[in-house]
N, C-alpha and C positions, 0 to 999 in steps of 0.2 A: 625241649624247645619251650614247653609251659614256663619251666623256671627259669631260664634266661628272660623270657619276655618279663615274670612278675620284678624278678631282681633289674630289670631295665625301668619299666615304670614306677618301681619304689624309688630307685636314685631318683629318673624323673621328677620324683614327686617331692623328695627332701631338697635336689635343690631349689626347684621353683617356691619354693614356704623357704628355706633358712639361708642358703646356702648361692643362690646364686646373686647378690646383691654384694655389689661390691664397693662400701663408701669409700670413698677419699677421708684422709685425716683432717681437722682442722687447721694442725699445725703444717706449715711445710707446704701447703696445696696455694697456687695464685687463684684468689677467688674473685672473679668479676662479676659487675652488676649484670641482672637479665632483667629487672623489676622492680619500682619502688614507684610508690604512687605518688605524683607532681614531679616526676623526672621523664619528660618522651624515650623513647626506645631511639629516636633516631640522635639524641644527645647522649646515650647512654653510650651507642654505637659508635661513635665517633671516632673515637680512638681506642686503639684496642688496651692502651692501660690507664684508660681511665675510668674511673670508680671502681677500685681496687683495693685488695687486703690481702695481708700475709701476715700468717699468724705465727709467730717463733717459738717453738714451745721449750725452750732450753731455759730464753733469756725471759719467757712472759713477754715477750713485746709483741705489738701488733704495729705493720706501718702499710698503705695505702697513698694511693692517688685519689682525690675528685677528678673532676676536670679541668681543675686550673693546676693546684697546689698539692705536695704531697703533706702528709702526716704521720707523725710514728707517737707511740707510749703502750702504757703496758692494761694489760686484761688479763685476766682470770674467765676460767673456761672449768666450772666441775659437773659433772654428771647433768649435758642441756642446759645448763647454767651457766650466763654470760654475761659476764661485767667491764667495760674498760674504763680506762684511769680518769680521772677527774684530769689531770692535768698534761690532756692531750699536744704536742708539739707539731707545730703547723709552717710550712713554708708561707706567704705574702704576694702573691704576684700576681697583677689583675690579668684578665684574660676574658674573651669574648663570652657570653652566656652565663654568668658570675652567678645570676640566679639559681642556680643548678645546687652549685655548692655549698648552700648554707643549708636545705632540706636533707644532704645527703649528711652534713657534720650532725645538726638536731638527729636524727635517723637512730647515728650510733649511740648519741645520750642515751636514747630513750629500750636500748637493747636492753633485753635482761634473760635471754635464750636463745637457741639454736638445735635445732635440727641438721643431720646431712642425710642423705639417701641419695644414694651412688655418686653422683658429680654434682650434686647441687645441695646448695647451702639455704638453709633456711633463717630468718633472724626474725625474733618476733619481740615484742611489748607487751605487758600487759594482756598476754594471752593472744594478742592480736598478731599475723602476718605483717614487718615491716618491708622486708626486702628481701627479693630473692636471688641470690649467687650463684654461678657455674664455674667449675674448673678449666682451668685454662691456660696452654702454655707460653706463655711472654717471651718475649724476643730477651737472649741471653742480657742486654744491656740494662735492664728494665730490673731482674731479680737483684 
């Protein structure tokens, strides 16, 4: 019984340290906003695919929603290392709260990292936390 109990508390104990954490990939995961400073939670909330990223890791592209308009172009992602393209491609269509959107476009300039740890996506600057992402599953018409 001693041994069963030590070999129960050792597993215990290797997965709580390595083993039980289970990130999402970058690529392939709908990543929505939960945070970013000068955007309220209850804009953020609004709609469930707005402020949004999918990252494709085949083609290199990345494409999202704000709140109004969607966006697609291409990133690079190596080793927490993150970069998207200068020549981002953007939809046009005015829409209520427009303020929203041009904090959340600056945001992505200014990425040059990420973190994930289990469902949630971290994106920083300059060492600094920009915005914080959760996993999330979208209504089939949306991916």
């Amino acid at each position: 019984m001693k041994k069963f109990f030590a070999a129960a508390m050792l597993f215990g104990a290797m997965t709580a340290c390595c083993g039980g954490r289970n990130d999402k990939p970058l690529a392939g995961t709908n990543w929505k906003l939960v945070s970013m400073e000068g955007i309220p939670a209850a804009i953020i909330d609004s709609e469930e695919d707005a402020f949004t990223l999918l990252f494709n890791g085949e083609e290199m592209m990345v494409s999202g929603r704000t709140n109004c308009n969607r966006f697609f172009g291409n990133y690079e992602a190596i080793d927490g290392t993150l970069a998207f393209g200068d020549n981002m491609g953007m939809t046009r269509m005015a829409c209520p709260n427009m303020e929203y959107e041009q904090p959340f476009v600056d945001m992505l300039d200014q990425v040059d990292g990420f973190s994930i740890n289990g469902d949630m996506l971290t994106l920083t600057g300059d060492g600094q936390v920009l915005a914080t992402f959760k996993a999330v599953e979208l209504p089939a018409s949306e991916e």
